[in-house]
C-alpha positions in Angstrom: 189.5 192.1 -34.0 191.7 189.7 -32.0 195.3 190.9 -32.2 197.3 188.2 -35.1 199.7 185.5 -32.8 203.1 186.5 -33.3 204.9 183.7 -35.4 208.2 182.5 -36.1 209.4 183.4 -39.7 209.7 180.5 -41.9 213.0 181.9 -42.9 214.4 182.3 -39.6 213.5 178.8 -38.1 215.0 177.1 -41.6 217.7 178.5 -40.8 218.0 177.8 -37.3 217.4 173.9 -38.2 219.7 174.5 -41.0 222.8 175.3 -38.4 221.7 172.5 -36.2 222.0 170.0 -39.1 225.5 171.6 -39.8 226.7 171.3 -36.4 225.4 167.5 -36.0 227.9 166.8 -38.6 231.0 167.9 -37.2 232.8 165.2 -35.6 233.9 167.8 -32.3 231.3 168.7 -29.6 229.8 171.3 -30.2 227.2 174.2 -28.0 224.5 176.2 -28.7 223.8 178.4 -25.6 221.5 181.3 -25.3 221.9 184.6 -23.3 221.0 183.1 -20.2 223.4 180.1 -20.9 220.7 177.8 -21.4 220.9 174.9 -23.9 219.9 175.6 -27.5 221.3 172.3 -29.4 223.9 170.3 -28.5 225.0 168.3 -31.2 225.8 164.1 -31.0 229.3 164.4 -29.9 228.8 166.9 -27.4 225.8 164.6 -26.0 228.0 161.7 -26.2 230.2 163.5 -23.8 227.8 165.1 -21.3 224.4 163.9 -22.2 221.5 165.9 -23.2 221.5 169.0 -20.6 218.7 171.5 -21.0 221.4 173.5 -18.7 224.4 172.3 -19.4 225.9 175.7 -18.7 224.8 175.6 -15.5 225.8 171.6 -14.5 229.3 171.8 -16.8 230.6 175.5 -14.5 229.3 173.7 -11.3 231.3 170.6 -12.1 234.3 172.1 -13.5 237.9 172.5 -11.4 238.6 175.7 -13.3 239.3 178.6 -10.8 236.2 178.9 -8.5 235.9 183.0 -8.7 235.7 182.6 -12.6 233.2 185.3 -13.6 231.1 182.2 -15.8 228.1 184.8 -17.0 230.5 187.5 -17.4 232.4 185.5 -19.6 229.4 184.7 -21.6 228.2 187.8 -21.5 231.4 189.1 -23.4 231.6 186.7 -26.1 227.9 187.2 -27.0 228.4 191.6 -26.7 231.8 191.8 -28.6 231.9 188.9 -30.5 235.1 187.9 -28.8 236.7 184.7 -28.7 237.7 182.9 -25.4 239.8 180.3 -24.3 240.1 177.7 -21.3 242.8 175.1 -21.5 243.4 172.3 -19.5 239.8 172.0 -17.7 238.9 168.9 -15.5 235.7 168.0 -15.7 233.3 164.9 -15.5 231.8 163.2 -18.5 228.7 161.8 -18.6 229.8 158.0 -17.2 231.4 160.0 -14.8 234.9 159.8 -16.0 236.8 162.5 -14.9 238.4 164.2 -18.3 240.6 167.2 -18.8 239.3 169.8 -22.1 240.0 172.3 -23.4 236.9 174.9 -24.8 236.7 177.5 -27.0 233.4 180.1 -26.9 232.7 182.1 -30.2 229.5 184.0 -31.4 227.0 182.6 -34.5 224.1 184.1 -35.5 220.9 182.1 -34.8 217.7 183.4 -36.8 218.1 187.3 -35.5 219.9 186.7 -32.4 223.8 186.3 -31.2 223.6 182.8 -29.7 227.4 181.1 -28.1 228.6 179.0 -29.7 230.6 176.4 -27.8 233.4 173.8 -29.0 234.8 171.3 -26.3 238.2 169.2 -27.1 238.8 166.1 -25.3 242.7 167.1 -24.2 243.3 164.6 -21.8 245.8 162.6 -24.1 247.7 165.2 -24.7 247.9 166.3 -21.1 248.4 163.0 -19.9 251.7 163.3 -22.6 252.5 166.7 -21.3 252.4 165.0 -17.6 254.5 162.2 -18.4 256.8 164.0 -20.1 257.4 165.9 -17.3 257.8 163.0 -15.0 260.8 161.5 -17.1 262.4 164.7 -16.7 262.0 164.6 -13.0 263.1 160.7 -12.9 266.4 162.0 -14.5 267.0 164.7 -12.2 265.8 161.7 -9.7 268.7 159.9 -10.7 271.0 162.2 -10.5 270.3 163.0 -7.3 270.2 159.3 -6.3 273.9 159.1 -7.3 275.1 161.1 -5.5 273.8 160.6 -2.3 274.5 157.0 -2.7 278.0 157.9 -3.1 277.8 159.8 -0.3 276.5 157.2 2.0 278.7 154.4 1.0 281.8 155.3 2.6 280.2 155.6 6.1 277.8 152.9 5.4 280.9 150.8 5.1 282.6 152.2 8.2 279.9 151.3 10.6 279.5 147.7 9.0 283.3 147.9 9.6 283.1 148.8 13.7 279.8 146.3 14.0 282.0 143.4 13.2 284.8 144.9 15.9 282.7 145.1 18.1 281.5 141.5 17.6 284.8 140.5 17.9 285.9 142.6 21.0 282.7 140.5 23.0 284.2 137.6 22.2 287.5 138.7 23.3 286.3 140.3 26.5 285.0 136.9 27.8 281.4 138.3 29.2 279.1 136.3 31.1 277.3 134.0 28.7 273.7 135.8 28.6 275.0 139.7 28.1 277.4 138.3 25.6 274.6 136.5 23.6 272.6 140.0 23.9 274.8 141.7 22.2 276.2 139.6 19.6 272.3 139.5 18.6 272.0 143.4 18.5 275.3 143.2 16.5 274.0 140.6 14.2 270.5 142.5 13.9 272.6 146.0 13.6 274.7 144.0 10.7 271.9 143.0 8.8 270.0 146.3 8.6 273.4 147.8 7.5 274.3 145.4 4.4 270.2 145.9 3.4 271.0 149.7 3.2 274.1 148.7 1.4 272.7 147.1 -1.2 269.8 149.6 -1.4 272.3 152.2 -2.1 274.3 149.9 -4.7 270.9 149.8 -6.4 270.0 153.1 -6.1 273.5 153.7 -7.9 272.4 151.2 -10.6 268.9 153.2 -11.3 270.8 156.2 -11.6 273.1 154.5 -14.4 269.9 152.3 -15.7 272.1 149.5 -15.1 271.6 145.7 -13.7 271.4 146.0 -9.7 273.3 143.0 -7.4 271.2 139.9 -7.4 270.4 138.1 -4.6 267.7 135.3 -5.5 265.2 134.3 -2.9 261.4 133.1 -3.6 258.9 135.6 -4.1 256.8 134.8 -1.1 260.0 135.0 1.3 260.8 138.3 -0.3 257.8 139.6 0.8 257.1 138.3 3.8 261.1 139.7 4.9 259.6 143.2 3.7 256.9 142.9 6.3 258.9 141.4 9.0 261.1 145.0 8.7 258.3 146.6 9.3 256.2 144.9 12.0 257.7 147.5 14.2 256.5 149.9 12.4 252.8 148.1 12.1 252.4 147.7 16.0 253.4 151.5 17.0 250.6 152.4 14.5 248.5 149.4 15.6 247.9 148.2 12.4 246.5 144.3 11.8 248.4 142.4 9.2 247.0 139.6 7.3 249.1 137.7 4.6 247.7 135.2 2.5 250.9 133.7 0.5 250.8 131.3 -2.5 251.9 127.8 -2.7 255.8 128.2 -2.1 256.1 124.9 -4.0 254.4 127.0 -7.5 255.9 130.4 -6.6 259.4 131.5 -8.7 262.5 132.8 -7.0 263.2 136.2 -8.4 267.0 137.2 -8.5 266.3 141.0 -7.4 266.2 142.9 -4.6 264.2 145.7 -6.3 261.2 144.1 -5.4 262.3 143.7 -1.5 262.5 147.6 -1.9 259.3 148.1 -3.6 257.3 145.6 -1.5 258.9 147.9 1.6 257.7 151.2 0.2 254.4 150.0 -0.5 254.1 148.4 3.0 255.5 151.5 4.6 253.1 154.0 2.6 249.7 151.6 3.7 250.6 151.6 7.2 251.1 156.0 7.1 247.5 156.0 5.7 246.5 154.8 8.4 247.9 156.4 11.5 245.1 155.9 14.0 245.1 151.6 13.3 243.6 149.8 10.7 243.9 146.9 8.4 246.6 146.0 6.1 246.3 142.9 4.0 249.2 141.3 1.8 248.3 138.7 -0.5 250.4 136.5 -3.3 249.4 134.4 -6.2 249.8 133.4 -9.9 247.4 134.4 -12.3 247.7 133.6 -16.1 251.6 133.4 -15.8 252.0 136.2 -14.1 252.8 136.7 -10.5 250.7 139.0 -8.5 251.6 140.7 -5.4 248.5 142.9 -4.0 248.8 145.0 -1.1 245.6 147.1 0.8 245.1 148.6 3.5 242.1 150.5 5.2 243.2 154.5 5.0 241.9 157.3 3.6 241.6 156.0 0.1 243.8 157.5 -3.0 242.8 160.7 -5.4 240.3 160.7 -8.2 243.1 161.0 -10.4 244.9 157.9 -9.1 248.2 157.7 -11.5 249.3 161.2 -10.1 250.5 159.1 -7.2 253.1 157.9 -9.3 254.5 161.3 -10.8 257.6 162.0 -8.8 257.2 164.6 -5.6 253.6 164.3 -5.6 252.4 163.0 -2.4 249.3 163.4 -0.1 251.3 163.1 3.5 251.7 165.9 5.3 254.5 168.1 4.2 257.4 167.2 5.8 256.6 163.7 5.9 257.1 162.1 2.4 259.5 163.2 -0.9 257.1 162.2 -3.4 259.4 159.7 -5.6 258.4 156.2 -3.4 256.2 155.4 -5.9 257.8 156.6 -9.0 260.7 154.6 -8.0 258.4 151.5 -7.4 256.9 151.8 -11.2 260.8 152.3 -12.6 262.3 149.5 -10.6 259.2 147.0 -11.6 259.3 148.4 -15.3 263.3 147.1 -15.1 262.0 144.2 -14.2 259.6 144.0 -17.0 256.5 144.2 -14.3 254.0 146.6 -13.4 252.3 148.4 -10.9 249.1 149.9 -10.0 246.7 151.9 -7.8 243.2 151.6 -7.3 240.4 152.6 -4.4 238.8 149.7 -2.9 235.1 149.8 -2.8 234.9 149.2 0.4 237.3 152.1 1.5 241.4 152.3 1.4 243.5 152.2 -1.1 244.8 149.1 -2.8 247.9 148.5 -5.0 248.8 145.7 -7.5 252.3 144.7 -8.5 252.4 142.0 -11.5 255.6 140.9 -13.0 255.8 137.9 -15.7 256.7 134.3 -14.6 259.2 134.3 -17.0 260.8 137.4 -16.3 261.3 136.0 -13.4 262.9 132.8 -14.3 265.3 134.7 -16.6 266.3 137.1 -13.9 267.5 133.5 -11.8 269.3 132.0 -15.0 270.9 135.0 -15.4 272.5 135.0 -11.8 273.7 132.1 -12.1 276.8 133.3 -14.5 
């Protein structure tokens, strides 16, 4: 007599289809996993997230930037044995579009016909730790500013000495009666040596002004000339690292003035941080224009390219130079000084390698910033 096939209990797989149906209803995604961690059901959010995985234990641990010596099937193996529940918080991971999102997920036990199966529940926490992140970055602005005033202060009485001896000296050449071309020399390093000094003045003054979230000094100038002075500073700079430069600059005639010289400084840091990506040469391209009333400065260059998690390099003291070679706060006092200004910045990968970043600040704004300058 052949041996009766076993069979699955009518009772057992109602049931089973009976917790599926439940789980499909709940609006958080939810996890069946077996044992071995293979998929039993995932329900429609849970798809939604990380589409329909047979092993979606297996891709969502090898995807995961939780700790890499995390014991995954002892973990498992625990929940499903003691019917304890576990906790990860704050897990970056990749969705299905390839997004990269930050969750946190909970592992419990439910019965499952006559077996323990895991039962998984992933919440999308990357709101809440993108509040968490920014909340710490206006605590670090403040102490930012704090810091900021006082070594502005600090700086401004000998900042004003040497611009004091500079002009001496100017005057002592023409006192002295040199010859005509050693004379000219040095009245042109003077003048050069004077410049440079009243630009780190009225950084400082604005530095000052951030710290008291103040107006800064005007000083109007078109928004073309602005930038192309914030390369000229740092041509120097471009040669020793044998960097090309290529500036593409909109009609002068249809381009604002802007009564600021935040955007000098921002313009400079943002320069200054292309040409360190790219330390054995490369390309650095500047380009201006107007698009739907707003203006539009971008700047790229050819480096390494920026993190996945791109607006990190706008949280004060994070930086990717080496250590010892950038502070961290260039950036997040770029996107402080532009929101001031009622602009904006920010930071993309190219597709075609580097690292591009876009500074957009109203037409208007910029108008009112050269009306108010006038009084």
């Amino acid at each position: 007599m052949t041996p009766a096939r076993p069979t699955t209990s009518p009772a057992i797989r109602q049931d089973s289809e009976g917790l599926n149906e439940i789980l499909d209803a709940v609006p958080v995604a939810l996890i069946l996993l077996d044992a071995q961690g293979r998929t039993l059901h995932m329900n429609p959010s849970a798809a939604g997230l990380f589409g329909r995985l047979e092993d979606w234990w297996g891709a969502w641990a090898a995807s995961t930037t939780a700790p890499a010596d995390r014991d995954w099937r002892g973990l498992l193996d625990s929940v499903l044995r003691t019917g304890s529940n576990e906790r990860l918080s704050s897990v970056r991971c990749a969705r299905v579009d390839g997004a990269g999102r930050t969750f946190d997920v909970d592992f419990g036990r439910v019965r499952r016909g006559t077996d323990f199966v895991a039962l998984v529940a992933v919440h999308d926490a990357t709101q809440l730790d993108e509040l968490t992140r920014r909340l710490a970055a206006t605590e670090n602005l403040a102490a930012v500013g704090k810091l900021a005033a006082r070594v502005a202060h600090e700086l401004n009485n000998p900042l004003d000495g040497t611009l004091r001896y500079a002009g001496l000296a100017a005057r002592l050449v023409d006192k002295l009666g040199m010859e005509a071309e050693p004379a000219g020399k040095i009245r042109e390093y003077l003048e050069h040596m004077r410049a440079g000094l009243l630009r780190m003045t009225r950084i400082v003054s604005d530095l000052l002004e951030f710290s008291r979230n103040a107006p800064v000094l005007k000083e109007s100038g078109n928004i073309n000339r602005v930038v192309e002075e914030a390369l000229q500073a740092l041509a120097h700079l471009a040669d020793a690292h044998q960097v090309a430069v290529l500036a593409d600059f909109h009609d002068d005639n249809r381009m604002p003035a802007l009564a600021d010289t935040r955007l000098y400084q921002v313009c400079c840091n943002l320069i200054r941080n292309a040409i360190d990506a790219m330390p054995s040469g490369g390309r650095l391209t500047v380009r201006t224009g107007i698009v739907d009333d707003t203006v539009v400065v971008r700047i790229a260059d050819s480096g390494g390219g920026l993190p996945e998690d791109v607006e990190r390099v706008f949280e004060p003291f994070y930086t990717t130079k080496p250590t010892g070679q950038g502070t961290g706060l260039g950036l997040a006092i770029c996107r402080e000084f532009l929101a001031q200004l009622g602009g904006r910045i920010s930071a993309e990968n190219a597709r075609d390698g580097g690292a591009v970043f876009t500074v957009r600040i109203p037409v208007e704004r910029c108008a009112a910033a050269d009306k108010n300058s006038e009084h």
